[in-house]
C-alpha positions in Angstrom: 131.0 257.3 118.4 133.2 257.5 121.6 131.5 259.7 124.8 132.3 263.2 124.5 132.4 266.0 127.0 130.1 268.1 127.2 131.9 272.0 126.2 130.1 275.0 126.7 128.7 276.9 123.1 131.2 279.3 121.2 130.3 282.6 119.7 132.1 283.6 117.2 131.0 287.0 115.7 130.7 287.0 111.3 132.4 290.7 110.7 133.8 291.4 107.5 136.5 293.6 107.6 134.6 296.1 105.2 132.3 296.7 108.1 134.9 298.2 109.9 135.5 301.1 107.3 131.4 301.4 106.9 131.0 301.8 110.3 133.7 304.6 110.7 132.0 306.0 107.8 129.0 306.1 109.4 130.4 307.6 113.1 131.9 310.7 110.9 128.6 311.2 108.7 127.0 311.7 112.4 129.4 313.9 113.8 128.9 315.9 110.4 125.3 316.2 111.0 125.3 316.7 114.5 127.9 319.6 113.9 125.8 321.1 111.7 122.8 321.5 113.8 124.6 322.5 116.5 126.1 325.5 114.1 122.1 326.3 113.9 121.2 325.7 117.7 124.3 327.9 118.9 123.2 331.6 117.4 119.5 331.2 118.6 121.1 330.8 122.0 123.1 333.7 122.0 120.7 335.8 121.2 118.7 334.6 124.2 120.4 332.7 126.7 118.0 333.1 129.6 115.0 331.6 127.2 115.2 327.5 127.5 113.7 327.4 124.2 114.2 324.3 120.9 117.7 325.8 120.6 118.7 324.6 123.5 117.0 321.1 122.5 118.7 321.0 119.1 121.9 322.3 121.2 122.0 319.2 124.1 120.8 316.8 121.4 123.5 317.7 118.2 126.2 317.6 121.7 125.6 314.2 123.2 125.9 312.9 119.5 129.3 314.3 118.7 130.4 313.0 122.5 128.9 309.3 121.6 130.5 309.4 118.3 133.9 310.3 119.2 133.2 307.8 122.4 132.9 305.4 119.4 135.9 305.8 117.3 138.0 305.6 120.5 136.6 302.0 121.2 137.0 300.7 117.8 140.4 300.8 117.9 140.2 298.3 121.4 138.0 296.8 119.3 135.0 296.6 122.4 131.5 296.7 121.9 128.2 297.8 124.5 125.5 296.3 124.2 123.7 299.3 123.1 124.8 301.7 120.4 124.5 304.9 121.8 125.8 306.6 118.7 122.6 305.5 117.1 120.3 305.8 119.9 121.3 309.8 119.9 121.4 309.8 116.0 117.8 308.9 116.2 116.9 311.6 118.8 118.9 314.0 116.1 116.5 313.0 113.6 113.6 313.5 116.1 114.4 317.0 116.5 115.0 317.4 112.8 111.8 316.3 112.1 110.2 319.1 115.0 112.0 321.5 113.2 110.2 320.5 109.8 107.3 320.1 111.7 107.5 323.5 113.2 108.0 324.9 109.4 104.9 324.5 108.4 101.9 322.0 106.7 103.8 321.6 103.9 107.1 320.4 105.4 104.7 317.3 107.2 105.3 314.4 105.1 109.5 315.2 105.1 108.6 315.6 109.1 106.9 312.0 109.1 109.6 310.1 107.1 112.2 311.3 109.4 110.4 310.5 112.7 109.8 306.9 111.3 113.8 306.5 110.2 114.6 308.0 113.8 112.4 305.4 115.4 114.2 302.1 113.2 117.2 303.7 114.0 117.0 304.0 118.0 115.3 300.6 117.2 118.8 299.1 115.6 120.5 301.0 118.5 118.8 299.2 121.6 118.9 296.2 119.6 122.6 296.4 118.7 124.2 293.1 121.1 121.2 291.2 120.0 121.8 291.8 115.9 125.5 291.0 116.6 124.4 287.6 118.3 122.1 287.1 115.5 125.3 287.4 112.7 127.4 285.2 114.4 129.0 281.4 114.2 128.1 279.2 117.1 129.5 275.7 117.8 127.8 273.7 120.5 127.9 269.7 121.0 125.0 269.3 119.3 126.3 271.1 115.5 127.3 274.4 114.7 124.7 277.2 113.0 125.5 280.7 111.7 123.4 283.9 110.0 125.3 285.9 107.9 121.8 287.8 107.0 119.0 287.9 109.3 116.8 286.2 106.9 119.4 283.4 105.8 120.4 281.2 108.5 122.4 278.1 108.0 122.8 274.9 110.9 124.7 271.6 110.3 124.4 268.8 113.6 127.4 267.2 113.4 126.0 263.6 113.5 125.0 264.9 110.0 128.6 265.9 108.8 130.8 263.4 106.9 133.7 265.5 106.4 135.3 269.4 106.8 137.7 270.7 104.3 139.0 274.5 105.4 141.4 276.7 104.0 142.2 280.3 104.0 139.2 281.1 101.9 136.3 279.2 103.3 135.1 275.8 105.9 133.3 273.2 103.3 131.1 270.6 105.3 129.8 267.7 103.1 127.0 266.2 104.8 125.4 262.8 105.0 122.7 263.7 102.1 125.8 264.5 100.0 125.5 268.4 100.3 128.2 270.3 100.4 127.6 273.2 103.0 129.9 276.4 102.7 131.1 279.1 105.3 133.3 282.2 103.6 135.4 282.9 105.9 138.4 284.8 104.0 137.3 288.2 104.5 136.1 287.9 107.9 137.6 289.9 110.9 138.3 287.2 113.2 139.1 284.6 110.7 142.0 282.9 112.5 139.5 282.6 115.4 136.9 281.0 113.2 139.1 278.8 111.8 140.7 277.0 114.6 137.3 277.0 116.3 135.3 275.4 113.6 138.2 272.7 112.8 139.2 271.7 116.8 134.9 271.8 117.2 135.1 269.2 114.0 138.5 267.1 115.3 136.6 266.6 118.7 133.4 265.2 117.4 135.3 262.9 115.2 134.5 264.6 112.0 137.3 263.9 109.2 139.0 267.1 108.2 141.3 268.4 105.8 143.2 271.5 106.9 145.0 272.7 103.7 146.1 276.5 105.5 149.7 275.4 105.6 149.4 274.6 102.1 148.5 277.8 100.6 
């Protein structure tokens, strides 16, 4: 095999564009509940404004929600990402204070109370962790091979002194290896799929992997 230059690794994030609508979905089903609880926290207020008392808690908390949310849908149309989701980090807290209020309610409200503090924690959790999870779901091509999780518990890798051949069109990237395994990447549905493509087949061309690129074809 001829020297090759050494080309720093790609990330290529694995979004299907059904994400997109689950997570808008999911930014209005906060704003809903966060406008809710404000609706509760305002009244207590204004009956006594001078008191700092949970109102004002519920009040601050339910408000930094609805400004991270709407924060959010504006930056999914420019299509950038933080590394931290402060929608869900605040969505937690939300919970937090829901569970306070069960708390506050009464014995019998404790287990309700417990179940929401332990969903607010995996959700601040998935919030702090949000650039890492997106690294995690993602294509990378390197000199060495290319590996990709679609799931966090199914990860795939190829090197590519191991591949034998690449045949991609608009649907999915086929790699047959040396073993005689076929190794398959959907790529159809996916948001950046010209990205992907052209990545995964110039990656292939460059380490002298035979392809067949039928995308004209179709």
């Amino acid at each position: 095999m001829t020297d090759i230059a050494t080309c720093p690794e790609q990330v290529i994030p694995l979004e299907p564009v059904a994400r997109k609508f689950a997570e808008r979905y999911s930014l209005l089903t906060h704003l809903v509940v966060a406008g809710s609880l404000l609706q509760e926290a305002i009244p207590a207020i204004k009956s006594d404004p001078g008191d700092f008392s949970f109102a004002w808690i519920e009040a601050l908390t339910a408000s930094a929600l609805i400004l991270a949310a709407i924060r959010e849908l504006k930056r999914k149309k420019g299509d950038h990402h933080g590394t931290v989701a402060w929608t869900e980090i605040f969505a937690g807290l939300v919970l937090v204070v829901e569970a306070a209020i069960k708390w506050r309610a009464g014995s019998r409200h404790y287990p309700l109370a417990i179940a929401r503090t332990l969903v607010a924690m995996l959700v601040i959790g998935l919030g702090v962790s949000h650039a890492r999870l997106k690294y995690a779901r993602s294509l990378r091509l390197d000199d060495k091979g290319l590996r990709w999780r679609r799931r966090l518990l199914l990860r795939y890798s190829a090197d590519w002194k191991d591949i034998r051949g690449l045949s991609i069109d608009e649907r999915a990237a086929v790699f047959t290896l040396a073993e005689g395994k076929n190794l398959s990447l959907a790529i159809g549905r996916m948001k950046h799929k010209e990205e992907l493509r052209d990545a995964i087949v110039s990656a292939a061309m460059r380490h002298g992997v035979d392809v067949s690129d039928t995308r004209q074809l179709r």
